[in-house]
N, C-alpha and C positions, 0 to 999 in steps of 0.2 A: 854076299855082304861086301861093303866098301872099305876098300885093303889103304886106309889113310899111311901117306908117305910126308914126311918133312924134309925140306932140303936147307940144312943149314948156309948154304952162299946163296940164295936168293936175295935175302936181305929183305924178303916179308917175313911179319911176324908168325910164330909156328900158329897161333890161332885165325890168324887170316888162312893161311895155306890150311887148314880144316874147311873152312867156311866156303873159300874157292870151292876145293874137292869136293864138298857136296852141292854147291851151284854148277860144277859142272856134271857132275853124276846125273843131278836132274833135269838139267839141259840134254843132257845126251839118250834118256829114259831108260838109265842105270837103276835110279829110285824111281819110286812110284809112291801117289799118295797110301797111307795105310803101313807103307815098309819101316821096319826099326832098323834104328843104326844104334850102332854097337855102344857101350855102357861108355860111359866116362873111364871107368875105371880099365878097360879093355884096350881103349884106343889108348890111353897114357903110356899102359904097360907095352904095346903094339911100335910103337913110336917112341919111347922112351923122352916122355917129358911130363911136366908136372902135369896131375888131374887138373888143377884150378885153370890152365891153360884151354883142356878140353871142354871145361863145363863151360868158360867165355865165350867160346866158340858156337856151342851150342843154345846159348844165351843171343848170343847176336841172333844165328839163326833163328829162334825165335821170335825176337822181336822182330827180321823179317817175315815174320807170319809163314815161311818154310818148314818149320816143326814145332811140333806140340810136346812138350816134357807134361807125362801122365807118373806121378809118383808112386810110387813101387812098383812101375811096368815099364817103364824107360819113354824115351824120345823118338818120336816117331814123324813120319813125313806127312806134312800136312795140306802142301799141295805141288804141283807140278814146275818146273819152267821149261819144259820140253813143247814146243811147237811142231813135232815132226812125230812119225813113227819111227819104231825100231828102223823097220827096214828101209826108211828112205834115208837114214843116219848112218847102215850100215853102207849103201850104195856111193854115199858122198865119201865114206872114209875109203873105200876101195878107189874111189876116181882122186881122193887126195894123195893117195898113199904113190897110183902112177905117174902123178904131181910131181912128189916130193923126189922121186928118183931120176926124174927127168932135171929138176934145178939140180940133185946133185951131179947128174952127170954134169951139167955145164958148170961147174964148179964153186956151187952154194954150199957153206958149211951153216949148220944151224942157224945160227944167227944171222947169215943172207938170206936165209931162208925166211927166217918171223920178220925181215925189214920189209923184205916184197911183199907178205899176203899183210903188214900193218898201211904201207903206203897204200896198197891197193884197197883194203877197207877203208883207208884216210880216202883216199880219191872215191870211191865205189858213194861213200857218205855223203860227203861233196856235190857230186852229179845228182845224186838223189831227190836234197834238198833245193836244188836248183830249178 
């Protein structure tokens, strides 16, 4: 089941950071079409903020056509944004993870870290279209 975390200094709203977390759950084939996410009422209690927050969230989601709310059975995943397999997602985070220890060796702290791989998907984007 998908363990919803809020990070109050983000400075995205706590119902956006739901709707990421399950865009990226599904991107990563965490969820699967068919799978229930947890009630309204569970992720509020979970995460400590109001239901109506949760149920926005789940609203958007919807209207992205990513989940189906079935009443009195819950909300459940209605299609995919995973383009890969499991295993070729686990392969990439294993080759990002000797990545990410190699910038830190050369002295990235997080945040040098997400400037390289945004300039490089800026550039990577760029080249593409060209």
């Amino acid at each position: 089941m998908l363990d919803f975390r809020i990070d109050t200094t983000s400075g995205l709203a706590p119902y956006a950071q739901l709707v990421q977390q399950v865009k990226q759950a599904l991107r990563l084939g965490w969820l699967e079409p068919g799978d229930k996410l947890p009630t309204v009422h569970e992720v509020a209690a979970g995460v400590a903020i109001n239901p109506n927050t949760v149920q926005k969230a789940y609203k958007e989601l919807e209207h992205e056509g990513l989940v189906i709310g079935r009443p009195g059975q819950g909300t459940f995943i209605a299609r995919s944004l995973s383009q890969s397999t499991p295993a070729s997602v686990s392969a990439l985070s294993r080759r990002l993870e000797r990545w990410i220890v190699s910038a830190r060796a050369a002295g990235l702290d997080e945040d040098g870290i997400m400037d390289v791989v945004r300039a490089t998907m800026r550039d990577f984007s760029i080249e593409e279209t060209a």
